[in-house]
N, C-alpha and C positions, 0 to 999 in steps of 0.2 A: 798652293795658297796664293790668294793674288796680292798686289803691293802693298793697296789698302787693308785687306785684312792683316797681312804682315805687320806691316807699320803700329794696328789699333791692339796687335800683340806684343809687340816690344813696349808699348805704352805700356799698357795693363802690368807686364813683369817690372816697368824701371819706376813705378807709384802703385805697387800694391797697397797700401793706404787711402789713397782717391776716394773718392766717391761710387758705389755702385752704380751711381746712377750716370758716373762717366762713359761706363759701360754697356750701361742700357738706359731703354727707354726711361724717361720718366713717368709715372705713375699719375693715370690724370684725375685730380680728384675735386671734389664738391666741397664748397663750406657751407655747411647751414647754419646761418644765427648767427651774428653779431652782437648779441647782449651779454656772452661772456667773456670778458675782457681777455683771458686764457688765448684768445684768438689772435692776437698782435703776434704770435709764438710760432703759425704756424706761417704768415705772412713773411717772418722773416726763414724761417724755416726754406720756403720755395728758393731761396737763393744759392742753396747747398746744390739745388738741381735735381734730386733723388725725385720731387714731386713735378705735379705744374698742376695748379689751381684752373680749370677748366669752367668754373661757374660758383657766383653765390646767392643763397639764398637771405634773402632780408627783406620784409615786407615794409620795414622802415625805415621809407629812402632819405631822409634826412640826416640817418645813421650811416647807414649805407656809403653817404655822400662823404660824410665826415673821413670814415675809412678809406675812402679810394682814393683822398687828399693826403693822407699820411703817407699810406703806402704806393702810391702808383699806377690804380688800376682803373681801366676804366668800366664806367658806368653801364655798361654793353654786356656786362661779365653781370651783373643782378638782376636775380628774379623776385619774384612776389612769392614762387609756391615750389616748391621740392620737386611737385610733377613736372613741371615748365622746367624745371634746371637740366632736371634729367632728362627728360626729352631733347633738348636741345645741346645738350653739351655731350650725354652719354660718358661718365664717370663711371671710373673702373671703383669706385672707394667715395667715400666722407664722411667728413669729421663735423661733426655734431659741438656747436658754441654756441646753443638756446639753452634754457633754462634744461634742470634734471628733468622735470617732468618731462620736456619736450621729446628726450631720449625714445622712449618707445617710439614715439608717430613717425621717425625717424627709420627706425630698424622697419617697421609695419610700411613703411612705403619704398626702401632700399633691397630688404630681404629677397620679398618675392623678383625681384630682378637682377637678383647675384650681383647687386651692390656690395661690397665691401664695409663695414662701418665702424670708426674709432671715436669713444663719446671721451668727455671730459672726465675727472672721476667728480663721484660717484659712479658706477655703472647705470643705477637708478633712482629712480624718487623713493621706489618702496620695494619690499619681496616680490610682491603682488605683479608689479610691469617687471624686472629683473623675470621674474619665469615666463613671463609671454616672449620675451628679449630672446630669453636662451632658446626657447623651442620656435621663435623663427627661423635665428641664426643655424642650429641644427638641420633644422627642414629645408632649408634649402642653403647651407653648405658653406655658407660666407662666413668670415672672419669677423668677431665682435672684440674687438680690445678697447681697453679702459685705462686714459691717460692720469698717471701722477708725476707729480715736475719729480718726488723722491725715485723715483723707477732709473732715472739715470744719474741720479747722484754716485759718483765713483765711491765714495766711502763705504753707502752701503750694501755695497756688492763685495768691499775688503772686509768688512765685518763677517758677511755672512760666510766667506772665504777661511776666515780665520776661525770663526765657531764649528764650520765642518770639519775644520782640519782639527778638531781638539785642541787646539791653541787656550783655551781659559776651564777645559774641562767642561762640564753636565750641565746643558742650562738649566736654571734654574727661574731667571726672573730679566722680564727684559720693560724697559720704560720708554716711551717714545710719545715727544712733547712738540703739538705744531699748534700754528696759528700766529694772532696778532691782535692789534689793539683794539681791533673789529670795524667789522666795515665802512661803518659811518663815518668814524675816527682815523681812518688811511685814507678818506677822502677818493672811492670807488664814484666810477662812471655811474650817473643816475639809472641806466637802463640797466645796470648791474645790482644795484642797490633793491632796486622794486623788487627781484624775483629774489635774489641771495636772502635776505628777510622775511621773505614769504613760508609759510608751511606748508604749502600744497603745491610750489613751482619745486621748492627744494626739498621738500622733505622732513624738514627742522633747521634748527639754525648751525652753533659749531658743534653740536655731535653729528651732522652730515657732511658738511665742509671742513672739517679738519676730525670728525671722528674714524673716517673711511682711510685716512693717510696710516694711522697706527694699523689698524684691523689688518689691512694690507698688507703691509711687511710680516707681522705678524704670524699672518697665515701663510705669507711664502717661509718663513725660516721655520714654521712647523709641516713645510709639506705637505699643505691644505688639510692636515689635522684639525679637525673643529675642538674648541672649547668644551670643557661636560658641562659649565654655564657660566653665563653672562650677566653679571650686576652692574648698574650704572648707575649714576645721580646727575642732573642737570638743574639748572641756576639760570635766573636773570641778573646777575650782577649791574647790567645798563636798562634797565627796564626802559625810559625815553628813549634810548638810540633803537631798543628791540621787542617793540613791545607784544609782536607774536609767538616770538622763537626763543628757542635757548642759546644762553650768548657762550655756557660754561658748561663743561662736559666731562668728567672722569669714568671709563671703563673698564674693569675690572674682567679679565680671562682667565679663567678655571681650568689648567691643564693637568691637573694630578699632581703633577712632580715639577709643574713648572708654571710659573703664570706672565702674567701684561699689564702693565699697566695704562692706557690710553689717555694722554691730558690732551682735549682739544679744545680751543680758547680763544677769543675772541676778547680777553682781559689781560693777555700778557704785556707789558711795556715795552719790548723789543719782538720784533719777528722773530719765527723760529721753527728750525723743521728737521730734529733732534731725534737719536735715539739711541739708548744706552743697553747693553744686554752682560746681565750677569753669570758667570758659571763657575762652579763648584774654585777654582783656581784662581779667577780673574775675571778682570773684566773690558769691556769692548764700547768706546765711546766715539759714534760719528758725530762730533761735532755740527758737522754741516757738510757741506755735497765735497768737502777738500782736506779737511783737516782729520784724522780719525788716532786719537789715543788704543792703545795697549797696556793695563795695567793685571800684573805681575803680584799676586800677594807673595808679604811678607812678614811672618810673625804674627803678631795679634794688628794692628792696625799702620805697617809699612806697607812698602809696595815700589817693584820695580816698571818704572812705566818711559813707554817708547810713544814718541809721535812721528807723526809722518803724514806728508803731504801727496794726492792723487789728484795727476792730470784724468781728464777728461778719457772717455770711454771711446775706443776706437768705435771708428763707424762700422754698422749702423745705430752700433748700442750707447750710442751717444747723444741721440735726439727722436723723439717718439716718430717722428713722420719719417727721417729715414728708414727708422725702426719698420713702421707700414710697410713703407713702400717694398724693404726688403722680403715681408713677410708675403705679401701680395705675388712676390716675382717669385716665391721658392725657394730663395734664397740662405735665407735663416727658417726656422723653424719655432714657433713658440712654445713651449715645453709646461707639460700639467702643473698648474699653483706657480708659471712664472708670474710676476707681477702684472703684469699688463694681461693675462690670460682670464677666459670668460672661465674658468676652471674657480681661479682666486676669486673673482669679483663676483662671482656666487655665492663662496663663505661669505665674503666681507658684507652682502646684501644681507644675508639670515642674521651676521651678528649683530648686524647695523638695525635690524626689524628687535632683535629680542633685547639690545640696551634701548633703543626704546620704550618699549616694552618694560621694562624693568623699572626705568627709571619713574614710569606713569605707574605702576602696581607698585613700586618701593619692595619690591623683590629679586631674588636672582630668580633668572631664568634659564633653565634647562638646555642644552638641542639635544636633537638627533645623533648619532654618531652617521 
């Protein structure tokens, strides 16, 4: 062994913790889009080192501009077109921060070139581009993950921990509450605002942007088990702020012996990205990405309950683009119906097609098994 390898191995044993990417290369990757504000995330992300931003895509240099004053970069690093990015930078990966629709054109110009590709969530705008999505991504072999900020919330990884381990007994009933005041009203970047309100950049209003966060867990703690059917009802409670999209969204999952309940909302008065799971015992509350209750029944309506506070998820399961980057290098492995897997954001597409669906017929709808 020579000194330098010697040396870059007593490192690696005295910080097993570090960064993968202390030890390897970093992962060079593409941004396309700038109109999803989601993007600040992986900007600061590059600083862990796991990645290196290699080229962006933005045809909107005024945008563009804005960005590379916040962050640092220069203007040398933007293109106009995906093919010019890639041509000239040659990314192993990217991550997709245009509108949902834009998702497919994305996978359709990355795929055929064993690009890599990590979208926002949704996976998609509709069923329809999610199946053209998965049978590029198949065809030619590349990774398609689907980011949700809840995917590295430490809490609910100790829920799902505790529900396997029979900790509250049989599930039975699980509720999970996201969203906010709605967009207009948090005072979102205008280039965010045009497509987030649109039904055809996103797909509908909060039953896509906050209806996809429930579906998701959902479908990881039932082990990509589908629903026997899906009922939903939508609302314009702000009709001025929204007047194409639904601002209010309740979905309803039909599991036999156990169900869902999905509030996604655009009308709540605080933030919030929640969810509670019941079982025959007990019950299981993550607060939020730190805090997660334990409750204990007792009698007719007591109850012994534990809380407990969770640091942050060792790397890389701590932040989605480490996450990539690890998944890219072999390192980790994504496993069928995890969260971020094109396995989940498959169901989560068909549920996400049939509470719409429902909510427009004012029926439950059916799936497949």
């Amino acid at each position: 062994m020579s000194k330098l390898a010697f040396i870059l191995a007593a490192l690696a044993l005295s910080f097993p913790n570090a960064s993968l990417a202390q030890r390897t290369k970093p992962v060079a990757i593409g941004v396309v889009g700038l109109t999803h504000t989601h993007v600040h995330w992986i900007f600061e992300s590059e600083k862990k080192g796991d990645i290196r931003i290699v080229g962006i895509v933005e045809p909107n240099t005024a945008l563009a501009q804005r960005y590379a004053s916040q962050h640092g970069f220069s203007m040398s690093k933007v293109y106009a077109t995906l093919e010019a990015m890639i041509e000239a930078t040659l990314p192993e990966a990217v991550c997709a921060f245009g509108t949902i629709y834009e998702h497919l054109e994305v996978v359709e110009k990355a795929a055929p070139r064993g690009i890599h590709v990590m979208v926002e969530k949704p996976l998609a705008v509709s069923l329809a581009h999610a199946k053209k999505m998965q049978r590029l991504a198949r065809q030619h072999n590349i990774h398609l993950l689907t980011n949700y900020e809840t995917t590295w919330y430490p809490t609910n990884h100790k829920a799902y921990e505790l529900l396997k381990a029979d900790s509250i007994g049989s599930l039975r009933k699980v509720v999970v509450r996201d969203g906010h005041r709605g967009p207009r009203n948090i005072g979102i970047n205008p280039e965010f605002l045009d497509w987030l309100t649109d039904p055809v950049q996103n797909g509908g209003g909060a039953i896509t942007d906050f209806g996809c966060y429930g579906v998701n867990l959902m479908t990881w703690l039932m082990h990509g088990r589908k629903p026997l059917g899906v009922t939903a009802i939508t609302q314009q409670l702000q009709r001025a702020n929204n007047p194409n999209v639904d601002d209010e969204a309740t979905i309803i999952l039909d599991y036999g012996e156990a169900n869902a309940i999905v509030q996604a909302s655009w009308n709540w008065p605080i933030g919030r990205k929640d969810m509670e799971i019941y079982g025959t015992r007990g019950a299981i509350y993550a607060d939020n990405k730190n805090t997660l209750r334990m409750r204990i029944a007792a009698g007719y309506d007591g109850y012994d309950e534990k809380v407990t506070t969770w640091p942050a998820r060792p790397v890389p399961w701590n932040d989605p683009f480490s996450f990539f980057a690890a998944v890219i290098r072999k390192e980790v492995t994504v496993e069928p119906y995890d969260l971020s897997s094109l396995e989940n954001n498959m169901v989560v597409m068909e549920i996400l097609d049939a509470a719409i669906q429902s909510a427009k017929k004012k029926r439950t709808v059916t799936l497949r098994p």
